[in-house]
C-alpha positions as CSV (number, residue, x, y, z in Angstrom):
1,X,112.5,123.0,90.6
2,X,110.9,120.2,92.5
3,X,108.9,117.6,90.5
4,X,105.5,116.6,91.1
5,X,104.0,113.8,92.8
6,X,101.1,113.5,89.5
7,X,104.1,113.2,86.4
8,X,103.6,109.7,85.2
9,X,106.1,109.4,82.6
10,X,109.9,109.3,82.3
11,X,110.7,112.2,81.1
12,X,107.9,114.1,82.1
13,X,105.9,115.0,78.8
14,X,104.9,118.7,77.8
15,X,101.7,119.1,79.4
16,X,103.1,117.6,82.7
17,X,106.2,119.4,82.8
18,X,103.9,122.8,81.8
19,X,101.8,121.8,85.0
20,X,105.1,121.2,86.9
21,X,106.2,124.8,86.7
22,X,103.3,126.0,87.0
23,X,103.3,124.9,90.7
24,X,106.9,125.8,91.0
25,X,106.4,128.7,89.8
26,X,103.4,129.5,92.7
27,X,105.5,127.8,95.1
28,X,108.2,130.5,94.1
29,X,105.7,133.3,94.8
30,X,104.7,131.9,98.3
31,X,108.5,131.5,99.8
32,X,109.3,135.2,98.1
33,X,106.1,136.5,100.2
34,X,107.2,135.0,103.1
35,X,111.0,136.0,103.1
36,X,109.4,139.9,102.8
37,X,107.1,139.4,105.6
38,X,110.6,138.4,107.5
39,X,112.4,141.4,105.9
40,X,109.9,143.5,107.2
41,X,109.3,142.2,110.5
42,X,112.3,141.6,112.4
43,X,110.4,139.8,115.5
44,X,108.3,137.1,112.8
45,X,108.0,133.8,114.7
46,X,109.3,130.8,112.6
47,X,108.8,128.3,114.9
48,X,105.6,126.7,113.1
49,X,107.9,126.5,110.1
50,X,111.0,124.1,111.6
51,X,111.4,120.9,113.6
52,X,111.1,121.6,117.3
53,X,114.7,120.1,117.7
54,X,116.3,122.2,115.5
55,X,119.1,124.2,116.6
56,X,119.6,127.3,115.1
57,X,117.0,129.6,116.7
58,X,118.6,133.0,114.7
59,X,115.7,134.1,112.7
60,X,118.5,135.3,110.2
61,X,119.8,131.8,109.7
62,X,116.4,130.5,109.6
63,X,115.5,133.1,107.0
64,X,118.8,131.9,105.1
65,X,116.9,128.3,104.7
66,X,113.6,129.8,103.4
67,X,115.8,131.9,101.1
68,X,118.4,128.7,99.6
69,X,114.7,126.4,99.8
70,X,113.2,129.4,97.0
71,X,116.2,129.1,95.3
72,X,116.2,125.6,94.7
73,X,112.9,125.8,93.7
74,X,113.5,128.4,91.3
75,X,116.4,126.9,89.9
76,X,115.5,125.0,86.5
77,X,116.9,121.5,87.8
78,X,114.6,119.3,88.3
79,X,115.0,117.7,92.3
80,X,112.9,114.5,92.3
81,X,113.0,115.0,96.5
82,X,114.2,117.6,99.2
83,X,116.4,117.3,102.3
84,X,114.3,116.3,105.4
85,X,114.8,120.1,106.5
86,X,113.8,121.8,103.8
87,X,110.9,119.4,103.1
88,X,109.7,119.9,106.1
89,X,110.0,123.9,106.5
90,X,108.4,124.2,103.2
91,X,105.4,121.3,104.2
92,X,104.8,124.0,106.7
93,X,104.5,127.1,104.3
94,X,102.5,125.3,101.8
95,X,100.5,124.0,105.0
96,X,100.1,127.6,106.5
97,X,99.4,129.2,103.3
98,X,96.3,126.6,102.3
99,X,94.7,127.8,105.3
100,X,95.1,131.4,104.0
101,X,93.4,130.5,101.0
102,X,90.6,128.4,102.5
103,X,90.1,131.5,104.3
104,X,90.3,134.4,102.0
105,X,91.0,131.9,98.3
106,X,89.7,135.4,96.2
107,X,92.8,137.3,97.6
108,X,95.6,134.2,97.0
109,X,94.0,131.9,94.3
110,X,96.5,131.6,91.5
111,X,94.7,131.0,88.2
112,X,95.5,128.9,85.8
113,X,96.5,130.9,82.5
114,X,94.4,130.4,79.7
115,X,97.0,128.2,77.7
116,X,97.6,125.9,80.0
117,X,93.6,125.0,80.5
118,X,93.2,124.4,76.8
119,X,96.0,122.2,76.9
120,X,94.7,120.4,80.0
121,X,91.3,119.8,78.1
122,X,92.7,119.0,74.7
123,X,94.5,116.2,76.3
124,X,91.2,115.0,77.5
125,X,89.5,115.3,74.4
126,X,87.3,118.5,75.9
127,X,86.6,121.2,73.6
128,X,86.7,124.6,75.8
129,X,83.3,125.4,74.7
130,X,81.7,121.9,75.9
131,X,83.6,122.7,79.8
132,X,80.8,121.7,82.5
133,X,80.3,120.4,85.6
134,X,80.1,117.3,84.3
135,X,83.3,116.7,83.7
136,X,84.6,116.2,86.5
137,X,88.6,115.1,86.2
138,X,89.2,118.3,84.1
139,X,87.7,120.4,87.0
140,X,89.5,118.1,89.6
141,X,92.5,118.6,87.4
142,X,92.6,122.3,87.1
143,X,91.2,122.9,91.4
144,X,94.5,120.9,92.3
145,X,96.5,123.1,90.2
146,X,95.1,125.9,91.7
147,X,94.6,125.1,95.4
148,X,97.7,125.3,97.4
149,X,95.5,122.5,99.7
150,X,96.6,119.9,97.0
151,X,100.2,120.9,97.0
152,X,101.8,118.8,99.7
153,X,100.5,115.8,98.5
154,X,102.0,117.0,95.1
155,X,105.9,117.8,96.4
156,X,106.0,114.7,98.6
157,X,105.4,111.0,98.1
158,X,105.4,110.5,102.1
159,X,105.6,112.9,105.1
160,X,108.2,110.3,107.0
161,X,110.4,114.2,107.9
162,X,107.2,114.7,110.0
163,X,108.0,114.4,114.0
164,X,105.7,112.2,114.5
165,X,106.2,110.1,111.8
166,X,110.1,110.0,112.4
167,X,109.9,109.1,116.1
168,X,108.3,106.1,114.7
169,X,111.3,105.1,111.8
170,X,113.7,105.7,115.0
171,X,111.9,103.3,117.1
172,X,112.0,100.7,114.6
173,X,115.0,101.5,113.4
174,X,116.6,101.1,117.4
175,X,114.5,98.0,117.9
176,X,116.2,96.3,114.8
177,X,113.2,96.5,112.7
178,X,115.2,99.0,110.0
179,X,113.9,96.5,107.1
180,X,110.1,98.3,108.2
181,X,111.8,102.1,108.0
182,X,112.4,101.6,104.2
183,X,115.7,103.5,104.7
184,X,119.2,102.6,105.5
185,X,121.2,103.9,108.6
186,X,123.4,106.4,106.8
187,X,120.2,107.9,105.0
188,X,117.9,107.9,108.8
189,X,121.0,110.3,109.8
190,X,119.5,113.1,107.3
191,X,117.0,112.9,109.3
192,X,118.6,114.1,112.6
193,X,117.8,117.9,112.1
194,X,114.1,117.2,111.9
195,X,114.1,114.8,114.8
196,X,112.7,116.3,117.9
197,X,115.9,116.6,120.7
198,X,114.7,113.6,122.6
199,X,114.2,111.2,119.9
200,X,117.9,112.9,118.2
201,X,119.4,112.8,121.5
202,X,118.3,108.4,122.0
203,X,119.2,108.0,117.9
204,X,122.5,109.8,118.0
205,X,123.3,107.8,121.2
206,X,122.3,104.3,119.8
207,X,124.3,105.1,116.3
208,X,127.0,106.0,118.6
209,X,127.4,103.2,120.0
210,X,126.6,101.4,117.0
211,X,129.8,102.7,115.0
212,X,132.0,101.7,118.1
213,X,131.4,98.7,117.3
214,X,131.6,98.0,114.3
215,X,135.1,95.6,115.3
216,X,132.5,93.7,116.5
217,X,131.5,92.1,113.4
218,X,129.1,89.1,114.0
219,X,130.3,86.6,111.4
220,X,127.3,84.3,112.3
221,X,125.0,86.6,110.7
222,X,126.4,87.4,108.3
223,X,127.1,83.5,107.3
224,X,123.3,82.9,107.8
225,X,122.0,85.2,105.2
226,X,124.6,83.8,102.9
227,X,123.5,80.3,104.0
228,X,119.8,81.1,103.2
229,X,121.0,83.1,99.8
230,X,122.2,79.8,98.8
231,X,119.1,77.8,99.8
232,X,116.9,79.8,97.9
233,X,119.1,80.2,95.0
234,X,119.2,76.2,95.0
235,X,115.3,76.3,94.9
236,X,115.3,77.8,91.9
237,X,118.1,75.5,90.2
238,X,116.7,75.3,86.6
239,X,116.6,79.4,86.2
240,X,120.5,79.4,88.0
241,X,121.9,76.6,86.3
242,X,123.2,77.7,82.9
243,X,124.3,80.9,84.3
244,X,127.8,82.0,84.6
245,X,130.1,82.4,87.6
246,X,129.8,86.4,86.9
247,X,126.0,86.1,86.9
248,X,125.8,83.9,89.9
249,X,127.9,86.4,91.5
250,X,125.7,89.1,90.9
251,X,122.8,87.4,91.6
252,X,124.1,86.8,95.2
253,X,124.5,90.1,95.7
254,X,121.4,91.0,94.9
255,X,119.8,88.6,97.4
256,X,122.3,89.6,100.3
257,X,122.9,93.1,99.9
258,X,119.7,94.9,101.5
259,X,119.6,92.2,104.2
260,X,123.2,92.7,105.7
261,X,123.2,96.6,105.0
262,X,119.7,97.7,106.7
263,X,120.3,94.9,109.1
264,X,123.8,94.5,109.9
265,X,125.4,98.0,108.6
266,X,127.4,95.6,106.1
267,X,127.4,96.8,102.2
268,X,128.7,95.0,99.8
269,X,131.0,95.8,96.2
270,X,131.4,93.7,93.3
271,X,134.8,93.6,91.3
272,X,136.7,95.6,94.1
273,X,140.3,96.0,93.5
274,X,142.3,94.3,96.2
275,X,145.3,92.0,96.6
276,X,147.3,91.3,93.4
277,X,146.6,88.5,90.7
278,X,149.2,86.8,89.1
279,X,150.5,89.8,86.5
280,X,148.4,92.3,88.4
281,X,146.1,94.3,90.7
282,X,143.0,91.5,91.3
283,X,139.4,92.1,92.0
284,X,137.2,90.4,94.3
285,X,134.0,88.7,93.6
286,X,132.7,90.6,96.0
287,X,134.1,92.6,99.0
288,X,132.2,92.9,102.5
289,X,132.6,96.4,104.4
290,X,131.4,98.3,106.9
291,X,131.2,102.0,107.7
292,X,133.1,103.4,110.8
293,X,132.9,107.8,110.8
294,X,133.5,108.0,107.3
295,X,136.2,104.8,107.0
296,X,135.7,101.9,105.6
297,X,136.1,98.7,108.1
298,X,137.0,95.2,105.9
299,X,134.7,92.4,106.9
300,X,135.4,89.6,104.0
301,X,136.3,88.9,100.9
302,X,134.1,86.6,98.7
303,X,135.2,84.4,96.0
304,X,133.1,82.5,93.0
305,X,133.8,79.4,91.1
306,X,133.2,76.1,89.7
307,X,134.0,73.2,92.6
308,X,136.4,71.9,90.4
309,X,138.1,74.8,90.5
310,X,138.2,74.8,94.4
311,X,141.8,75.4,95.3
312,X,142.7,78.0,93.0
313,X,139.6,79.9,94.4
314,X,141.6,78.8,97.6
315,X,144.7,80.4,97.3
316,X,142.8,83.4,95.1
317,X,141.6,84.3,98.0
318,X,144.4,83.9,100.2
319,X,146.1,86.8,97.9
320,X,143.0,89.4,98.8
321,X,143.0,88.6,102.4
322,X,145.1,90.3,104.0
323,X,145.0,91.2,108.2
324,X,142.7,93.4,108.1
325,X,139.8,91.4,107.0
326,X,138.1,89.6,109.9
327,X,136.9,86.5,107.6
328,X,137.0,85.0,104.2
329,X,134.4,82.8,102.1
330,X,134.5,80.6,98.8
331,X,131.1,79.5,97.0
332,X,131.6,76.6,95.1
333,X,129.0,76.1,92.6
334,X,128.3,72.2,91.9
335,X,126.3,71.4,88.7
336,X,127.2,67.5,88.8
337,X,127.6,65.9,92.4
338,X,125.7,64.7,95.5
339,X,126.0,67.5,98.5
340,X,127.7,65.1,100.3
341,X,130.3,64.6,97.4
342,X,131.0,68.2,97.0
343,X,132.1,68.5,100.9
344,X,133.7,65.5,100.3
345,X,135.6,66.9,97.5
346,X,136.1,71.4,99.4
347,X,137.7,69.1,102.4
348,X,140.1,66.8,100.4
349,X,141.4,69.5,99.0
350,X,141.5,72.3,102.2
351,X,143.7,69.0,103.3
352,X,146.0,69.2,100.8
353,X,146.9,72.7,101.5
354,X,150.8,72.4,101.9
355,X,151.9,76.3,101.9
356,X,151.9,79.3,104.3
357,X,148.1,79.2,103.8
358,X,148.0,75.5,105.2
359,X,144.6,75.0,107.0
360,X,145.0,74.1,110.6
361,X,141.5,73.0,111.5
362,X,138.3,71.9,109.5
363,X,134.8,71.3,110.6
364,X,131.2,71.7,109.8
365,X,128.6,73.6,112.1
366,X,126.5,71.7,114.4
367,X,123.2,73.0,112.8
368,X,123.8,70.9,110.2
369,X,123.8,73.8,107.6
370,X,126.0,72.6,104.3
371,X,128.9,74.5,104.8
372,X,132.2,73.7,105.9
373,X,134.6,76.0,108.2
374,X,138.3,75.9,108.2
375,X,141.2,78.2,109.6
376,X,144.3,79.1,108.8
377,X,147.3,81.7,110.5
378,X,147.8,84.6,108.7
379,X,151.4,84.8,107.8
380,X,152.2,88.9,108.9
381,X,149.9,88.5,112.4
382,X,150.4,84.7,113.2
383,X,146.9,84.8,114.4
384,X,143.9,82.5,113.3
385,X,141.1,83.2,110.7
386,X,138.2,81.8,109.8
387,X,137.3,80.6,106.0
388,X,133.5,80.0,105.3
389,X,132.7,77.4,102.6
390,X,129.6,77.0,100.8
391,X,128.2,74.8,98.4
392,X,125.8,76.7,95.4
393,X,124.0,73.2,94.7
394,X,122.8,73.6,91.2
395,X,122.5,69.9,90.9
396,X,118.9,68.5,89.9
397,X,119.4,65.6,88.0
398,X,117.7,63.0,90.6
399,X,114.9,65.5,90.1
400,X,115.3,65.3,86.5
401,X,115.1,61.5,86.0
402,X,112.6,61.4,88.6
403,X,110.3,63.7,86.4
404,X,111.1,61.7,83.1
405,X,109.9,58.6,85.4
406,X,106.6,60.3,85.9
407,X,106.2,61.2,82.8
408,X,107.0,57.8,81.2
409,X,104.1,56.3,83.4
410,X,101.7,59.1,82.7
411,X,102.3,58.3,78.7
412,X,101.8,54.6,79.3
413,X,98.4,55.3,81.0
C-alpha cells in the first residue's frame, strides 16, 4: 500500500488512512485491468508505460513489473515512496487511465461508498442533509477521491523519475551541482533504469570514472569544509561553549556530512570501531570513507578534545591510523587562549613527539587558514602522512569584557 501525498499526521488518523485505501484499493483495480488486457492480448504495446531506455523489451517481463507493482500496492505495508521504475510505470497507468475517465468517467468513475462520505463531512462539521454546492472543500474533497486525474499528484511528492526531469538531476549532478539534485550519488543510481540510454549511457560513464578514482582523494577539500565547519561553529561560540567534546563532535558532523558526501562522495561515521585503546577495541570520533563498488575506501580518522589534552589526542590517533588511511586530523577545542596561543601550544607539543610517531615536518598553509599541518612516517610503510590540526576557538572572553565595557557606559549615561 502506497501512502498518500494529502495524510498530514504521523500516524495517519482514521479518516486519512480510510481515504488511503480507498485509493489503493482503486489503484488495485486499475493494474488488475490492465494485467488482463495483457493476458488477453499477447501483442499489447507497453511502451507508453516504461522509460524509453529500459532494457527488457519482453512483454512477459514487463507484465512481471505491472504484476509485483499491484502486489505491492495490495500488500497492507504501508510504502511512503516507490522505486524510480515502478513509479514511473504506474505514473503512466494512472496517467493513461485519467484520460479514460475524462473521456467516458460514467463507465470508470469509482464512487465513494456511503460511509466514507459521511465520515468526510462529519470531520468538516457537514451534516449529509446540509451537502451543497457551496461547500466547496467537501466536494473538492470527495472529486479527488474519485478522479483518477488527482491521483498522481496523490502517490508522488515530485515526478524527478520523469525523463525529462532526470536528464536534468544528471546534468547537475555531472556538472558538480549534486547539492541542487537533492539526492546523493548512490541514491541517482536508482535512477539508471528510468534514464533514457543516452543520458544512462554519459552517467554510467562519468560514475565510472568517478569510482576509479576514488585513490584520488583530494585532501584540500576535504580540509576546507572542515576549516569553514569550524568558522562557523566559532560564530556561534556562546550556544557551543558549554557543550561537551561528544556534542561538539556531533555537531561537526552534522555541518560536514551532506557537504563532503553529495560533493565529494565522502560519508562520514561517528564512534567507529578501529585501532585498539589501551585495554581494548577503540572508536573514532569520527571516521572518513568513501565508497569504491561496494568497498569501503579509508580517507581519515578524526579525533576530539580539549587543547590541553593535545598529545594524548596525538598518539590516540596514531593507534587508529593505520596504512590505509590517506590522512589524519585532531580538533582541539580552546575555551581559554588567544588563537595564536593555542598554535603556539598544538606545535610545542607536535615537537615534543619523541616515539615512532615523531613528526618530521610542521607548517601552517599559506592562506593563512588557522590550522597547522604536520607529517609523520608510518612505521609498517615507511612512507609520509599528513596530520591536519585545527583549532575549535570557543574563546570569547575579549568579546565578553568588551560587552560589560559597553554596558558599564550605557548605565552611566
Amino acid at each position: 500500500m502506497l501512502n498518500m501525498t494529502f495524510v498530514e499526521h504521523q500516524p495517519p488518523s482514521s479518516l486519512e488512512m480510510d481515504m488511503v485505501h480507498f485509493v489503493n484499493d482503486y489503484i488495485v483495480e486499475i493494474l488488475d485491468c490492465k494485467i488482463d488486457i495483457i493476458n488477453d492480448c499477447p501483442e499489447y504495446d507497453l511502451d507508453f508505460y516504461f522509460p524509453s531506455g529500459y532494457p527488457e523489451k519482453s512483454l512477459e517481463k514487463r507484465k512481471d513489473i505491472i504484476v509485483a507493482l499491484r502486489d505491492t500496492i495490495e500488500s497492507s505495508f504501508l510504502y511512503d515512496e516507490l522505486s524510480p521504475l515502478y513509479s514511473y510505470v504506474l505514473y503512466h497507468i494512472i496517467e493513461e487511465w485519467s484520460k479514460i475517465n475524462e473521456e467516458i468517467p460514467e463507465l470508470i468513475r469509482h464512487s465513494l461508498p456511503e460511509d466514507l462520505k459521511k465520515k468526510i463531512l462529519e470531520n468538516l462539521n457537514i451534516l449529509p442533509d446540509k451537502v451543497s454546492d457551496e461547500y466547496s472543500e467537501e466536494l473538492f474533497i470527495i472529486e479527488m477521491l474519485e478522479n483518477t486525474q488527482y491521483y498522481n499528484s496523490h502517490c508522488f511528492h515530485d515526478t524527478d523519475f520523469l525523463e525529462e526531469d532526470i536528464r536534468g538531476l544528471v546534468e547537475c549532478a555531472i556538472n558538480g551541482m549534486i547539492d541542487i539534485v537533492g539526492l546523493t550519488f548512490d541514491e541517482l543510481d536508482q535512477y539508471i533504469d528510468v534514464m533514457p540510454i543516452d543520458v544512462a549511457e554519459r552517467y554510467q560513464k562519468f560514475r565510472n570514472n568517478q569510482q576509479q578514482k576514488t585513490e584520488e582523494i583530494n585532501e584540500y577539500e576535504i580540509v576546507r569544509v572542515i576549516q569553514n565547519a569550524m568558522k562557523t561553529m566559532a560564530k556561534r561560540v556562546v550556544h557551543h561553549q558549554g557543550k561537551s567534546e561528544a556534542v561538539l563532535t556531533a555537531d561537526l558532523q552534522d555541518i560536514i556530512e551532506d557537504t563532503l558526501a553529495r560533493n565529494y562522495g565522502v560519508f562520514i561515521a561517528r564512534e567507529f570501531t578501529l585501532g585498539r585503546a589501551a585495554k581494548n577495541i577503540g572508536e573514532t570520533d569520527l571516521y572518513f570513507y568513501m565508497k569504491n563498488r561496494g568497498n569501503n575506501v579509508d580517507v581519515a580518522v578524526l579525533e576530539n578534545k580539549n587543547i590541553e589534552n593535545f598529545t594524548d589526542q596525538y598518539f590516540q590517533l596514531m593507534g587508529y591510523l593505520n596504512p590505509n588511511f590517506k590522512f589524519g586530523i585532531t580538533v582541539s577545542i580552546n575555551r581559554k587562549y588567544t588563537i595564536a596561543e593555542s598554535e603556539e601550544k598544538i606545535v610545542e607539543a607536535l615537537k615534543n613527539i619523541s616515539d615512532e610517531f615523531k613528526v618530521t615536518n610542521i607548517c601552517k598553509p599559506e592562506s593563512g587558514e588557522h590550522y597547522i599541518v604536520s607529517e609523520h612516517i608510518v612505521p609498517e610503510t615507511m612512507e609520509k602522512m599528513r596530520v591536519y590540526h585545527f583549532i575549535l576557538n570557543l574563546n570569547d572572553e575579549s568579546r565578553v569584557k568588551a560587552a560589560q565595557r559597553a554596558r558599564k557606559k550605557e548605565n552611566k549615561k
